[in-house]
C-alpha positions as CSV (number, residue, x, y, z in Angstrom):
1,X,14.2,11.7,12.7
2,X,14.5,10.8,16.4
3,X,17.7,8.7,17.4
4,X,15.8,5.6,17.9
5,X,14.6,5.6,14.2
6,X,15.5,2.5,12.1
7,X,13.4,3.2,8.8
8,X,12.5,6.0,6.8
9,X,10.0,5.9,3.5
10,X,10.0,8.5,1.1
11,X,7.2,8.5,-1.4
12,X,5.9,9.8,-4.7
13,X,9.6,9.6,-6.2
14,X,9.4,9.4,-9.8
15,X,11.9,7.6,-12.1
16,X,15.5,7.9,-11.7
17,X,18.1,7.4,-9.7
18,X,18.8,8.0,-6.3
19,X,21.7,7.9,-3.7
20,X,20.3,7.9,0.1
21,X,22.9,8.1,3.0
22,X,22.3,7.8,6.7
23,X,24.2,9.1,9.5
24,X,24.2,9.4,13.2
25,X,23.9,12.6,15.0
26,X,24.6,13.6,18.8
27,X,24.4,17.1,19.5
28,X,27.3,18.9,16.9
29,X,29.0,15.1,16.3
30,X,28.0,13.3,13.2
31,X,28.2,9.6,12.1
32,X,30.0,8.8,9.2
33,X,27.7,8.3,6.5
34,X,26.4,4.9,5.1
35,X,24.8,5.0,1.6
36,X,22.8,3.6,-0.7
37,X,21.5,3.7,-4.5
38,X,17.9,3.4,-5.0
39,X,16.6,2.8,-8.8
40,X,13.8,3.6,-9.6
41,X,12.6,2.4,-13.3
42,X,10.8,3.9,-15.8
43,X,7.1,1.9,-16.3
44,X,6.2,-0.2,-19.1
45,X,4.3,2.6,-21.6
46,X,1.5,1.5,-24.3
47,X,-0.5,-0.9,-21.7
48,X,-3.6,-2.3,-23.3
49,X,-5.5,-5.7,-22.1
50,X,-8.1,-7.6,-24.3
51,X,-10.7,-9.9,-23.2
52,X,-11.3,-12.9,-25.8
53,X,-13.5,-15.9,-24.4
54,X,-12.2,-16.5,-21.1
55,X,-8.4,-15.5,-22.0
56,X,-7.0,-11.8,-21.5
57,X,-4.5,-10.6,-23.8
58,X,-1.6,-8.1,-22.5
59,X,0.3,-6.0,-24.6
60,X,3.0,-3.0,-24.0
61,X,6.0,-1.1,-24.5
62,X,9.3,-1.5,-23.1
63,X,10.5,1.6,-21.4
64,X,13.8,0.4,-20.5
65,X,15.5,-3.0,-20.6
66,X,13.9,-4.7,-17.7
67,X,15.5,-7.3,-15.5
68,X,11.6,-9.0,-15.8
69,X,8.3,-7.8,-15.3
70,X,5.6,-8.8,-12.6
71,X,1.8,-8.8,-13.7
72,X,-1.0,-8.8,-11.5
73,X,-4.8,-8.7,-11.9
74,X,-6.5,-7.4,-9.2
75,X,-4.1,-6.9,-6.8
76,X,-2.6,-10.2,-7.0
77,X,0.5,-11.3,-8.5
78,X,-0.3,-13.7,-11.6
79,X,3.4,-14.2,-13.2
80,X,6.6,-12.7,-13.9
81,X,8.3,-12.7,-17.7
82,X,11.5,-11.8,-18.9
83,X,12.2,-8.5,-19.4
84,X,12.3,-8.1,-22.8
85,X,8.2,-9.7,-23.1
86,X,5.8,-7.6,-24.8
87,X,2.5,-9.4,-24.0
88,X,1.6,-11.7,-22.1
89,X,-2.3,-14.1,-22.4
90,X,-3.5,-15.1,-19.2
91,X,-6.0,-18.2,-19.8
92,X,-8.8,-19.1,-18.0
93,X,-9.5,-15.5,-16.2
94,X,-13.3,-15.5,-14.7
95,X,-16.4,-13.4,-15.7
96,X,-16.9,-10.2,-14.7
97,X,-14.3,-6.7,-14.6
98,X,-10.9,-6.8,-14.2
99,X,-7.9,-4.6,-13.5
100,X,-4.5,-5.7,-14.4
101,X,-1.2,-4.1,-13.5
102,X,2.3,-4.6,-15.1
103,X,5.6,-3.5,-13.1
104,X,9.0,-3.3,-14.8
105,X,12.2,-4.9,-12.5
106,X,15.8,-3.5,-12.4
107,X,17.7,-5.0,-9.9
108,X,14.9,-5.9,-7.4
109,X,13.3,-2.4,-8.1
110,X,9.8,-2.1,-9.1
111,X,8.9,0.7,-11.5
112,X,5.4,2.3,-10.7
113,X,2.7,0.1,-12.3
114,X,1.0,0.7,-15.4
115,X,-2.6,-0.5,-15.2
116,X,-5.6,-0.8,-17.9
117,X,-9.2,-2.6,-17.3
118,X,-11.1,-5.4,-18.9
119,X,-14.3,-6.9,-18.5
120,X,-14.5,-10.7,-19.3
121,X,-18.0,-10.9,-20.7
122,X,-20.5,-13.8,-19.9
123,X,-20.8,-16.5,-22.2
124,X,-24.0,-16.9,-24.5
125,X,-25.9,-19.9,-22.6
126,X,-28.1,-22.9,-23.9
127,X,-26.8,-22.7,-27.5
128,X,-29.0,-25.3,-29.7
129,X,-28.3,-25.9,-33.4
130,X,-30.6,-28.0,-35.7
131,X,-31.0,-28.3,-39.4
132,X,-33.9,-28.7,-41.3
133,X,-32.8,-29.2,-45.2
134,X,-30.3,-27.3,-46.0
135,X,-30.7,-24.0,-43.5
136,X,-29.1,-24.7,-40.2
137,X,-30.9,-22.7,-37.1
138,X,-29.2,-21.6,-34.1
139,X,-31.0,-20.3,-30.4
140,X,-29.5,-19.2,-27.5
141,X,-29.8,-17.4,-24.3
142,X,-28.2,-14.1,-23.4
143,X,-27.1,-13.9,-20.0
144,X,-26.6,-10.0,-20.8
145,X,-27.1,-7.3,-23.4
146,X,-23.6,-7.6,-25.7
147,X,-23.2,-4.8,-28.2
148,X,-23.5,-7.2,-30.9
149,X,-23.5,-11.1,-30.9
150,X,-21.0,-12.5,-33.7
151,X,-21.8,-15.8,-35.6
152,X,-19.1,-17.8,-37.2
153,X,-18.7,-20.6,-39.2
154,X,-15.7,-22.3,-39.6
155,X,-13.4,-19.9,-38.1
156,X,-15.2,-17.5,-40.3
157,X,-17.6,-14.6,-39.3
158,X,-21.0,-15.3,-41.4
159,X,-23.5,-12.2,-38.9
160,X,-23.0,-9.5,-36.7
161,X,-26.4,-9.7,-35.1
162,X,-27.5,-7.1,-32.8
163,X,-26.6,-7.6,-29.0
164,X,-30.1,-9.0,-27.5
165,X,-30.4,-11.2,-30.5
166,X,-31.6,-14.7,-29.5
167,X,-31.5,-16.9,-32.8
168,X,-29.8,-16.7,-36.2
């Protein structure tokens, strides 16, 4: 590096452990040399997300005992855990796709991120329900095609209609 140089980035390390050291060099006279231990942590393994509603639901595998874990969707930074977390629900996460990104900490050093995707699908719109006797009649709207539109009743699935279904 040229004597005026003050940083130096090294990329595509992969896990493990790493002593840097830095000296000063003029001509055949050297610096003495000051170090430095780089970590860099295993990621998370087994990283699966899950759209439910408007909620996600995170899930993975500890590859190490972190010090915490970041999570980001889309870039951003959404929360950190504890390190020894194994999921994680983020409520409240809009429509449309998603990726999401989970980083493992060890003394300030961020593993490389695990990512998985997720597409938080659009509700069913302009639900009506009306009874006539003893049959109860639901309509709705579908903003898109689903693979299949679920009916439940008490907590309880009752059909599994097929996706463009508009009544039940």
């Amino acid at each position: 590096l040229p004597g005026a140089a003050i940083t130096f980035a090294e990329a595509a390390l992969g896990p493990g452990i790493y002593d840097y050291c830095v000296r000063g060099v003029n001509g055949l006279d050297r610096s003495t040399d000051t170090c430095c231990i780089v970590t860099i942590p295993l990621s998370p393994t087994a990283f699966e997300c899950e759209a439910d509603g408007d909620s996600v639901m995170l899930t993975w595998q500890n590859a190490e005992l972190y010090d915490e874990l970041h999570i980001f969707r889309d870039g951003s930074f959404i929360v950190s855990r504890p390190g020894t977390t194994t999921s994680f629900t983020e409520l409240g996460v809009p429509q449309g796709p998603h990726t999401y990104a989970l980083a493992g900490v060890i003394d300030g050093d961020l593993s490389a991120a695990a990512t998985c995707n997720v597409a938080v699908p659009e509700r069913i719109e302009n639900l009506t329900c009306s009874v006539s006797g003893v049959t109860a009649t639901l309509a709705w709207t579908n903003p898109v095609a689903f693979s299949a539109v679920r009916i439940e009743r008490d907590g309880q699935q009752v059909a599994l209609l097929a996706g463009t279904a508009p009544s039940f």
